[in-house]
C-alpha positions as CSV (number, residue, x, y, z in Angstrom):
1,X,-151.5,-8.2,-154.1
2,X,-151.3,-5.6,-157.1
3,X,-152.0,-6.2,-160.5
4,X,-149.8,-6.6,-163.2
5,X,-150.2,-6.4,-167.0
6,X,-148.1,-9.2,-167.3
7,X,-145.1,-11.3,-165.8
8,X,-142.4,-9.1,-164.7
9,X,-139.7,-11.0,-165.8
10,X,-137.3,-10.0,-163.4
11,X,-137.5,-7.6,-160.0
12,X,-139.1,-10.0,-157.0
13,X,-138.7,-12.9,-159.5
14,X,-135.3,-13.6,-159.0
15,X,-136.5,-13.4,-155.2
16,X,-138.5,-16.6,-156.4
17,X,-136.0,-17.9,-157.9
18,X,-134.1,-18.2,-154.8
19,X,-136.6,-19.6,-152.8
20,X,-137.4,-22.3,-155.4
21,X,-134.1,-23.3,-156.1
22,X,-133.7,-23.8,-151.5
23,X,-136.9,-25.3,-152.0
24,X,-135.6,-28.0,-154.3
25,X,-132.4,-28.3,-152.2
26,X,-135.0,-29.1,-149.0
27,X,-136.6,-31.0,-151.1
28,X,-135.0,-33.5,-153.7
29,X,-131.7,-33.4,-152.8
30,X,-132.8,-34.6,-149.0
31,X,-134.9,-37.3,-150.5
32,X,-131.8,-38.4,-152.7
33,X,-129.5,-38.5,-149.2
34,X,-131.6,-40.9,-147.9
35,X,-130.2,-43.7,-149.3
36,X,-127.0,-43.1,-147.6
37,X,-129.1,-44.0,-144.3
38,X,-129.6,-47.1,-146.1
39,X,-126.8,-49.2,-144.5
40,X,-127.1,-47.6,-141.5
41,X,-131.1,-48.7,-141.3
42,X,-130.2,-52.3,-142.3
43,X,-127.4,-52.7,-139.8
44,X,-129.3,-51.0,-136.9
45,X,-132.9,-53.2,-137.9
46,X,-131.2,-56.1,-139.4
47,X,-133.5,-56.1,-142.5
48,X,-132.8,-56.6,-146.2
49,X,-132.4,-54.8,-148.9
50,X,-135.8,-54.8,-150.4
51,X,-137.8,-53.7,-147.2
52,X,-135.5,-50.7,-146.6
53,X,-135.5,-49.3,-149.9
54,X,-139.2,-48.8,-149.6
55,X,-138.2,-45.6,-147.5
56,X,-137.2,-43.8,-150.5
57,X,-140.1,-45.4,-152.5
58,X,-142.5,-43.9,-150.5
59,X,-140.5,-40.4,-150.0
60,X,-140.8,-40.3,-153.5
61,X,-144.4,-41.4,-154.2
62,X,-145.8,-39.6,-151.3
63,X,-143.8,-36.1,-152.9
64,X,-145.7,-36.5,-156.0
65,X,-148.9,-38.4,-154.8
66,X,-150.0,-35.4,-152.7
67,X,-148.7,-32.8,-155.2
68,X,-152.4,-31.9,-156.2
69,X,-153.0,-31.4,-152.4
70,X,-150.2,-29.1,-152.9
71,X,-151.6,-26.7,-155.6
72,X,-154.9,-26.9,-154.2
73,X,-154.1,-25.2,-150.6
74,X,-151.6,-22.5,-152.6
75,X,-154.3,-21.7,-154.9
76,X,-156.9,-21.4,-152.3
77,X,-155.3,-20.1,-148.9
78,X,-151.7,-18.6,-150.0
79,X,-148.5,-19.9,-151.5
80,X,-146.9,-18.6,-148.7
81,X,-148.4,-20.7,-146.0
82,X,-148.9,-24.1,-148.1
83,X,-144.8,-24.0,-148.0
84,X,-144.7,-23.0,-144.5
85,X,-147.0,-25.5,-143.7
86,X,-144.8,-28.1,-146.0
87,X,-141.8,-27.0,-144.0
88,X,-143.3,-28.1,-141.0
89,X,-144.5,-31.2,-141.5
90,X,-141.3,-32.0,-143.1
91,X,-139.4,-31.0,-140.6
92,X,-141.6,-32.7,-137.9
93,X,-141.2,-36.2,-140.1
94,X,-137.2,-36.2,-139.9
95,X,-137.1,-35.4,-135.9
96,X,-139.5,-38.1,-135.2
97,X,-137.7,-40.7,-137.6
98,X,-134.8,-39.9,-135.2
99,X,-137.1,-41.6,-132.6
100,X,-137.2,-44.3,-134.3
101,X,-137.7,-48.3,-133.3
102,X,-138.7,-50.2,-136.5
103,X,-138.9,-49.8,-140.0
104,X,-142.6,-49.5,-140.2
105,X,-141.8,-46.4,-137.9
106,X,-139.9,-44.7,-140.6
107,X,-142.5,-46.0,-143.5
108,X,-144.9,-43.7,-141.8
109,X,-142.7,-40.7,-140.1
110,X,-139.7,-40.3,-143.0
111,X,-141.7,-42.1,-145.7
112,X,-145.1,-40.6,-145.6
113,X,-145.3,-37.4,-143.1
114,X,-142.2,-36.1,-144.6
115,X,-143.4,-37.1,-147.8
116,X,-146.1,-35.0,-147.4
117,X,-144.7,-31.6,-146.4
118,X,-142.3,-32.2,-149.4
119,X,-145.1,-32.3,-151.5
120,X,-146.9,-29.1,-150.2
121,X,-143.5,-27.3,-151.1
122,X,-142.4,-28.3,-154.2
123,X,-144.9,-28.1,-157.1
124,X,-146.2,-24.4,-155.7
125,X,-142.7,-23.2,-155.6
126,X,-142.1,-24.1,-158.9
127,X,-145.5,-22.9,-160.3
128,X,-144.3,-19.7,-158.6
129,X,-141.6,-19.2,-160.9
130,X,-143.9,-19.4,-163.7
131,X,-146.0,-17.0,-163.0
132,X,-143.2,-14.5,-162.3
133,X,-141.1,-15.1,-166.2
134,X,-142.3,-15.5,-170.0
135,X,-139.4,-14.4,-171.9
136,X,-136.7,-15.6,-169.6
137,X,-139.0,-18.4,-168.2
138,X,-136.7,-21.6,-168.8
139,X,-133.5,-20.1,-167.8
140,X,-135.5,-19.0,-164.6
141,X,-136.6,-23.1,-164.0
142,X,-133.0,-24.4,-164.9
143,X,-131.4,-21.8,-162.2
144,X,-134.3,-23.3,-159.5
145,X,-134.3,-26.6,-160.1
146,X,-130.3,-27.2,-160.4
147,X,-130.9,-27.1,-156.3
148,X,-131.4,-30.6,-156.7
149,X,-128.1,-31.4,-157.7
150,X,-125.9,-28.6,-156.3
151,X,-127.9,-29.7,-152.9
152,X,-127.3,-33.8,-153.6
153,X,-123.5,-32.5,-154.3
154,X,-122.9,-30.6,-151.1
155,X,-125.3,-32.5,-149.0
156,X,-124.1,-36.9,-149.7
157,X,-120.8,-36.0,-147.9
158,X,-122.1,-33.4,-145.3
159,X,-124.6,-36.2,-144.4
160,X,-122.0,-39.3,-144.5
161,X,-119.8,-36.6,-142.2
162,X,-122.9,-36.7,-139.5
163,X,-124.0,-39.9,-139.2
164,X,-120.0,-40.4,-138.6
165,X,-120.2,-38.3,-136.1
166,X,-123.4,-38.1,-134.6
167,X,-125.2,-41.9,-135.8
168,X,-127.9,-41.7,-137.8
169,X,-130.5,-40.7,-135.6
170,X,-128.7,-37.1,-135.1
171,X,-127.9,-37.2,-138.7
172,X,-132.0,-37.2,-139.2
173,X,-132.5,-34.6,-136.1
174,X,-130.1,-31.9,-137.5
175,X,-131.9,-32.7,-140.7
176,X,-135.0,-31.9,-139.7
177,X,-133.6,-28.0,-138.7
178,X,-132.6,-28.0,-141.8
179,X,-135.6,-28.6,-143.6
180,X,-137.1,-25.9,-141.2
181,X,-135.7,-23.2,-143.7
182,X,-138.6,-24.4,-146.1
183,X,-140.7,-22.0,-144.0
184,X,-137.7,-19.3,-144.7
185,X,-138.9,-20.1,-148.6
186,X,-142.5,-19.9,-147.9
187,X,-141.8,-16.3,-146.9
188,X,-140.3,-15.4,-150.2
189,X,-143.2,-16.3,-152.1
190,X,-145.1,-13.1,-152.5
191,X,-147.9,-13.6,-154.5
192,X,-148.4,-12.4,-158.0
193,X,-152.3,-11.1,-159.8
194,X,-152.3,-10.6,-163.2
195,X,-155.4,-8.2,-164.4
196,X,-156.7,-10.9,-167.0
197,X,-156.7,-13.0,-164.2
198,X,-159.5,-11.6,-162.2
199,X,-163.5,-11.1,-163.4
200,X,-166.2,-8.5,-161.6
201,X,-168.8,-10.2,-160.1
202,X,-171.2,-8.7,-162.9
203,X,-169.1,-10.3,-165.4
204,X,-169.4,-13.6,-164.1
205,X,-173.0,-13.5,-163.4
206,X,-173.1,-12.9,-167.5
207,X,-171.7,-16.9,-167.9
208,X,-174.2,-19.4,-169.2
209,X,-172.7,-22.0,-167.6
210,X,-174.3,-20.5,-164.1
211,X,-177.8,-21.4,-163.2
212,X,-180.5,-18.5,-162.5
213,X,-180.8,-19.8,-159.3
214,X,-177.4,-19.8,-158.8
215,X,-176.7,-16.2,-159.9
216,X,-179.8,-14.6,-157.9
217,X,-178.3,-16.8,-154.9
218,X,-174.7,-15.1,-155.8
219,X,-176.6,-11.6,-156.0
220,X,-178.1,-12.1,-152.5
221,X,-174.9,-13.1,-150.7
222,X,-173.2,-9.9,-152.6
223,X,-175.4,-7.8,-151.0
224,X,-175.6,-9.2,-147.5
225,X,-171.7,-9.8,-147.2
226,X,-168.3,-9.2,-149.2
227,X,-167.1,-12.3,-147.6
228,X,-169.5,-14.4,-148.3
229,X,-169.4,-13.2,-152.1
230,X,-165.6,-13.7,-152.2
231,X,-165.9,-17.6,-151.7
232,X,-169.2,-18.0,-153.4
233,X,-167.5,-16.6,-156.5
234,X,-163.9,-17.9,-156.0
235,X,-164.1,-21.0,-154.9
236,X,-167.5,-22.2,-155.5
237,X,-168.0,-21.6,-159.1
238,X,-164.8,-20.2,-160.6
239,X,-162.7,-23.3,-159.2
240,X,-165.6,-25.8,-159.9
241,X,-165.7,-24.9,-163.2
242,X,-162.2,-23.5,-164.3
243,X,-159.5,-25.1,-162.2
244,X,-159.3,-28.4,-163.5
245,X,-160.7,-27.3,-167.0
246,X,-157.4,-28.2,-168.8
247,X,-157.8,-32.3,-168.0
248,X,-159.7,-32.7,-170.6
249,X,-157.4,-31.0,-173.2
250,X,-156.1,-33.6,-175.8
251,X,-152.4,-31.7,-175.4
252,X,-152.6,-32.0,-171.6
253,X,-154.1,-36.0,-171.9
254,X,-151.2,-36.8,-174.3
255,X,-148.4,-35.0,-172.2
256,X,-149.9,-36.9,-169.1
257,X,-149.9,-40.0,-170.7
258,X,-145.7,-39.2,-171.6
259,X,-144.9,-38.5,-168.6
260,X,-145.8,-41.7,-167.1
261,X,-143.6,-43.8,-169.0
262,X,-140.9,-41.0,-168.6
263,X,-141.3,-41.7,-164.8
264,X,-141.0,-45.2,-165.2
265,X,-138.0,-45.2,-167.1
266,X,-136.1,-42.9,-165.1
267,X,-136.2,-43.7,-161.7
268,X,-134.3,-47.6,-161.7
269,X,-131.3,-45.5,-163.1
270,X,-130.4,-43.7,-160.0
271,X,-131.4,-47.2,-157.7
272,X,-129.1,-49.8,-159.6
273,X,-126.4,-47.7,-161.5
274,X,-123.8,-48.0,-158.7
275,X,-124.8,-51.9,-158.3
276,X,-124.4,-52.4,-162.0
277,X,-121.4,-50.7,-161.9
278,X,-119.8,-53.1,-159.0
279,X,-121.2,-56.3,-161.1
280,X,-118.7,-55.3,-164.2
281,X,-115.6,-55.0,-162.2
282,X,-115.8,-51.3,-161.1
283,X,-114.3,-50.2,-157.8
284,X,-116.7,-49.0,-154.9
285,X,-114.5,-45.6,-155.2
286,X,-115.2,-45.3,-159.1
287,X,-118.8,-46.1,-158.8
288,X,-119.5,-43.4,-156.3
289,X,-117.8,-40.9,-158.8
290,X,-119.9,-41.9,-161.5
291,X,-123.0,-41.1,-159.2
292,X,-120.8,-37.5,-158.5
293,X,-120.7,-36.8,-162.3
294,X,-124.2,-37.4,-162.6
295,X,-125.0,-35.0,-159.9
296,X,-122.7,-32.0,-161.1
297,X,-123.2,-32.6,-164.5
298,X,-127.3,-32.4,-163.8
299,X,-126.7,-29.1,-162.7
300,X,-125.2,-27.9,-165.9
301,X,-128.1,-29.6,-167.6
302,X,-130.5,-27.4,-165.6
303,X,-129.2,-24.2,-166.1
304,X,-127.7,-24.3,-169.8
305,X,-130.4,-26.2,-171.7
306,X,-132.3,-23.5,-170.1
307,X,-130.8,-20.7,-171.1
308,X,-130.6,-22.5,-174.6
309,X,-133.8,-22.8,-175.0
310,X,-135.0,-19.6,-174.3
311,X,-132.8,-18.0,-177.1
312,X,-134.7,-16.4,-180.0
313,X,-134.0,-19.3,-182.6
314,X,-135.2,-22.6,-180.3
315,X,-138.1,-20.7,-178.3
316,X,-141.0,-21.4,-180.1
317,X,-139.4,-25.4,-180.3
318,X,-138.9,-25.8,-176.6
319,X,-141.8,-29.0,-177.1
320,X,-139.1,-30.2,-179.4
321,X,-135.9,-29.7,-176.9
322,X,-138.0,-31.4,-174.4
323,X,-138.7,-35.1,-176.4
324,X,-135.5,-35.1,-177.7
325,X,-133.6,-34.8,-174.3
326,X,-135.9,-37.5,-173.1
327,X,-135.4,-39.7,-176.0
328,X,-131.8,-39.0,-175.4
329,X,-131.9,-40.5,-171.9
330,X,-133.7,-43.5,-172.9
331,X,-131.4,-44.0,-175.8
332,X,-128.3,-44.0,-173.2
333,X,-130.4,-46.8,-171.2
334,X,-130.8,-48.7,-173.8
335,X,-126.7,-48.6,-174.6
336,X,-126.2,-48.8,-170.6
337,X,-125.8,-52.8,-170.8
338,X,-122.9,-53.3,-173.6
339,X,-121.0,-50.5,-171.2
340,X,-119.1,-53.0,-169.3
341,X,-116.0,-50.8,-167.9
342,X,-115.4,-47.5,-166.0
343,X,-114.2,-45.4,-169.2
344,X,-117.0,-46.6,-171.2
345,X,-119.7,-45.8,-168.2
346,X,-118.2,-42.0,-167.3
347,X,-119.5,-40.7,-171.0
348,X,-122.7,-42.6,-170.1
349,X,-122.9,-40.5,-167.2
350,X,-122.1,-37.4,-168.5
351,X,-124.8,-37.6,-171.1
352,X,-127.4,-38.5,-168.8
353,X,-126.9,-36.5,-166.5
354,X,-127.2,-33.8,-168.9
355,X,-130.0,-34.3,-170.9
356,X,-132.0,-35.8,-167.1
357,X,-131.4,-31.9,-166.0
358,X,-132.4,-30.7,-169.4
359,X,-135.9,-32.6,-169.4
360,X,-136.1,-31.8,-165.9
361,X,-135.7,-28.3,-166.3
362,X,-138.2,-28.1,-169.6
363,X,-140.9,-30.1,-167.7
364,X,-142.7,-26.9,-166.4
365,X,-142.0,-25.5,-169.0
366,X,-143.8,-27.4,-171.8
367,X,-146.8,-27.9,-168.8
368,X,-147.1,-24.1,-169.2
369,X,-147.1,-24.4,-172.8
370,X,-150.1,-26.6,-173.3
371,X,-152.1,-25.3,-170.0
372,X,-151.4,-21.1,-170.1
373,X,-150.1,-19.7,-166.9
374,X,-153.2,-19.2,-165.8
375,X,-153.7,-23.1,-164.6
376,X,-149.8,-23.7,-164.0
377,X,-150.4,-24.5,-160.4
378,X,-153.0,-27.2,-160.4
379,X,-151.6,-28.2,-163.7
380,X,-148.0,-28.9,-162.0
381,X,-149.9,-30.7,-159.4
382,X,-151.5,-33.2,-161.5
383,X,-148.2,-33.7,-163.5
384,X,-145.8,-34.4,-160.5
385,X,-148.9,-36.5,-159.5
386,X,-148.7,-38.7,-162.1
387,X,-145.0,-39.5,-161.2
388,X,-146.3,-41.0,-158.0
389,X,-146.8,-44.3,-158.9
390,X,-144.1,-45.0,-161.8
391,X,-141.7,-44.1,-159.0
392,X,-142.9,-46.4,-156.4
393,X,-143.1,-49.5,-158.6
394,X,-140.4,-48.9,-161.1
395,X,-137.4,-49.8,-158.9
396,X,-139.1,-53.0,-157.3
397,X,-139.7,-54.3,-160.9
398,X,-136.4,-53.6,-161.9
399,X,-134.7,-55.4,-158.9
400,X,-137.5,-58.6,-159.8
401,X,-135.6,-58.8,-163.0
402,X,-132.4,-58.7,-162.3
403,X,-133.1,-61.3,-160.1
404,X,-135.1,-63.6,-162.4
405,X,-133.1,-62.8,-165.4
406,X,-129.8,-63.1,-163.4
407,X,-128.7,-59.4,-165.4
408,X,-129.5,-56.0,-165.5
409,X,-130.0,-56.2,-169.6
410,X,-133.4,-56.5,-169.2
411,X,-134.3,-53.7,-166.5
412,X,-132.2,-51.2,-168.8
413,X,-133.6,-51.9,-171.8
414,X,-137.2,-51.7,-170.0
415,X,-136.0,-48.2,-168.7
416,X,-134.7,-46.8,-172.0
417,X,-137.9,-48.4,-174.7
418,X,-140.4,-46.8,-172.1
419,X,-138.7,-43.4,-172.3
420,X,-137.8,-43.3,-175.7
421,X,-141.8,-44.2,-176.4
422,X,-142.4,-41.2,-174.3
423,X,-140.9,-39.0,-176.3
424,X,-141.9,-40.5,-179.7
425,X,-145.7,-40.0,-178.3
426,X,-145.1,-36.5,-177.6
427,X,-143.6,-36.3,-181.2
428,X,-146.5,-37.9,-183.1
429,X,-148.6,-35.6,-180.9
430,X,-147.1,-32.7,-182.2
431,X,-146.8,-33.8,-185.9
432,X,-150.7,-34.6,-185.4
433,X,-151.6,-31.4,-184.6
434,X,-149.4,-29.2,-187.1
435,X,-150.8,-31.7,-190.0
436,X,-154.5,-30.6,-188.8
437,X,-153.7,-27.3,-188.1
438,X,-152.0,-26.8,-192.2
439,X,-155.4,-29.0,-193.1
440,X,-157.6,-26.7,-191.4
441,X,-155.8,-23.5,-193.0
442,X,-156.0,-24.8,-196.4
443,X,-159.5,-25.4,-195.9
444,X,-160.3,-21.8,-195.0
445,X,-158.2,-19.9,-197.2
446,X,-159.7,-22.4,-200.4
447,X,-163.1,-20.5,-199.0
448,X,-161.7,-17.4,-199.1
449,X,-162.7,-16.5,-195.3
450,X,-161.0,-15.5,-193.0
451,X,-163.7,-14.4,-190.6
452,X,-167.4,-15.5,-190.1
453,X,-170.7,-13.6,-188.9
454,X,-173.4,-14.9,-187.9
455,X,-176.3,-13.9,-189.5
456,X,-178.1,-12.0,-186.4
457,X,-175.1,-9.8,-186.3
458,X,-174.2,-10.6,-182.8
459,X,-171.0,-12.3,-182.8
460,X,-167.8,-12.0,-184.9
461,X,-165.0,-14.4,-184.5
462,X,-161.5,-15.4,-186.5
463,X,-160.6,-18.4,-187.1
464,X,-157.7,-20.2,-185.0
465,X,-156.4,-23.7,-185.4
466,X,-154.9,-23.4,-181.9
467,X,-158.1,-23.9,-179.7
468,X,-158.4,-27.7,-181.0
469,X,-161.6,-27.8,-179.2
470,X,-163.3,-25.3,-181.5
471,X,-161.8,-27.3,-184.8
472,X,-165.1,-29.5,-185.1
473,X,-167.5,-26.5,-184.9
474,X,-165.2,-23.9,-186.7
475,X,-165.6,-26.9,-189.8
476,X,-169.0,-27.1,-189.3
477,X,-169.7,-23.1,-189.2
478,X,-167.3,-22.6,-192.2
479,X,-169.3,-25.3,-194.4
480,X,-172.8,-24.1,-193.6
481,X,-172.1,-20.2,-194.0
482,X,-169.9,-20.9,-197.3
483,X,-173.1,-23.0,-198.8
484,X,-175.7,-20.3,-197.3
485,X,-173.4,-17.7,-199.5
């Protein structure tokens, strides 16, 4: 692919956008549908509740379990054919569930194969979109990932409409065409180098991080064969040494840490809203509309809190914009329980529908923030990774107290104190950081330098308080030149 200076910010990129924003149709809005199978699976394998919601438990997990997976075969073989490959297996895991005899059939066709391709789809996608927009790059995600709720808005009724007319099994078979047109996506993807992106083979045989043996090995294989040099030098060293390089980055370990309790809080909403609903006096009719405003109003979420935050006056406070819509959402959790009647619970659902698209929306966003472009992919992965398991035990333990409690008081207010401490992490994160950034400045400009050299001559640096791993040594450096002086 050719090089660029930089991301376009436009051109092929709204190309991506396209495909991302099918991609999350093919995607999350499926895996949302599936619960309207849910009556239709206990009626057809006479089970209870609790064993057939573990379908959509493992959809979920299995999406964002294998997300790494995901990254890895984008960033290694092509974007392109990770999706494709997605869109098979996704495709593959609906026709078979239409085979199906038993629950534990669908556990391991619709839960985990499907599960799977869904995962090699949708955090490449999205890293896509990053690497294709910087100015305009949170309008961009809020455009591709409202196809979860313009798809969960079209799709509930066209779904209900089949298994009406063709059960549920040719419901999942028509489905699993559908999903096909992941491979459609996959096509779009054209891949993007950046020319910062890529080192000469001389140039990273200068890294002392590279044993002599290792570079004279490197050398030799040059010579013999191109091919051979290509993957010693790609994927051998750069990728052992680079890819995963941002895990140990005190922004990334902080953000990871969030979003787990933002996972957890999140998911029981979608599960036990209707139910709640129907337990203080609402009509089946009005509690499936409240689920509808959520979806539309999710959409609107996405795309304006996008565009918001990528004017000129919140840009560099998108971190910001991100908390507070989370501590938003866990606020409205924790007001969820004294909302005992439909007009009460329709502004519930208005605001959390917009603020869940707004963090939604931002979550690539602040990922690229803390990581760079550079490691947007694999950093995506590990993210949507960590949602794995917060989404496969969250709703279980929810439905375990409202049945030992006898209310859903306590699962809400569990939902909205874990969110709300995942955004008053990220906060005390930030504040940490600016107070040792102003404490490091104030340090170096009471010495009086703004630069250092080394007394050999060889290297000049500035000073930045950004790279947090430097701060220890830049301290150290500044007090021993100022005293040699």
């Amino acid at each position: 692919s050719p090089q660029h200076p930089g991301p376009p910010d436009g051109g092929w990129g709204w190309m991506i956008v396209a495909g991302c924003f099918l991609v999350t149709i093919c995607t999350r809005a499926v895996t949302r549908c599936i619960s309207i199978f849910f009556v239709e699976f206990q009626a057809y394998f006479g089970q209870d509740y609790a064993r057939t919601a573990w379908i959509h438990s493992i959809v979920d997990c299995a999406t964002m379990l294998c997300a790494p997976l995901g990254s890895l075969i984008s960033n290694h073989v092509s974007c392109q054919v990770g999706i494709m490959l997605g869109g098979l297996l996704a495709s593959a895991g609906l026709i078979l569930s239409s085979f199906a005899t038993s629950l534990e059939h669908l556990y391991l066709s619709l839960g985990v194969l499907t599960g799977l391709g869904f995962a090699l789809c949708y955090s490449p996608a999205i890293a896509m979109v990053g690497k294709y927009f910087n100015k305009r790059k949170a309008l961009a995600y809020g455009i591709a990932m409202s196809g979860s709720g313009i798809g969960t808005f079209i799709l509930a009724p066209v779904v209900q409409l089949l298994i009406e007319q063709f059960s549920w099994r040719g419901a999942l078979l028509i489905l699993g065409g559908f999903v096909l047109n992941l491979c459609v996506c996959g096509a779009l993807m054209r891949p993007i180098a950046f020319k910062e992106d890529r080192k000469t083979a001389p140039e990273f045989l200068e890294q002392d991080y590279v044993h002599e043996a290792q570079k004279q090995d490197l050398k030799r294989m040059s010579i013999c064969s191109p091919l051979i040099k290509v993957w010693s030098h790609e994927c051998l060293c750069y990728c052992s040494w680079k890819e995963y390089d941002f895990l140990l980055m005190p922004g990334f370990m902080v953000l990871a840490v969030s979003v787990l309790f933002m996972a957890y809080g999140c998911s029981p909403l979608f599960v036990y809203l209707v139910p709640y609903a129907l337990s203080v006096g609402v009509t089946h009719h009005q509690a499936a509309f409240l689920m509808s405003i959520l979806g539309v109003i999710d959409i609107i979420g996405n795309i304006t809190f996008g565009w918001l935050t990528d004017r000129r006056c919140l840009k560099k406070h998108r971190h910001f914009c991100y908390l507070f819509a989370v501590g938003m959402d866990g606020l409205c959790c924790l007001f969820l329980p004294v909302l005992q009647n439909f007009p009460l619970l329709v502004p519930f659902s208005f605001t959390f529908g917009y603020f869940d698209g707004a963090y939604v929306t931002l979550i690539p966003v602040v990922t690229a923030d803390v990581v760079g472009t550079s490691s947007l992919s694999s950093a995506l992965g590990v993210v949507y990774f960590l949602h794995a398991i917060p989404y496969l035990v969250s709703p279980p333990v929810a439905g375990w107290l409202v049945d030992t409690t006898g209310s859903y008081t306590a699962s809400f207010l569990l939902c909205g104190f874990s969110m709300m401490f995942s955004s008053t992490l990220l906060c005390f994160a930030k504040l940490a950081k600016k107070i040792k950034r102003t404490h490091l400045q104030s340090i170096t400009n009471d010495m009086g330098m703004k630069q250092h050299i080394w007394k050999n001559g060889a290297i000049a640096y500035s000073v930045t308080a950004d790279l947090d791993q430097k701060d220890a040594e830049f301290l150290a450096t500044d007090t021993n030149s100022y005293s040699n002086r």
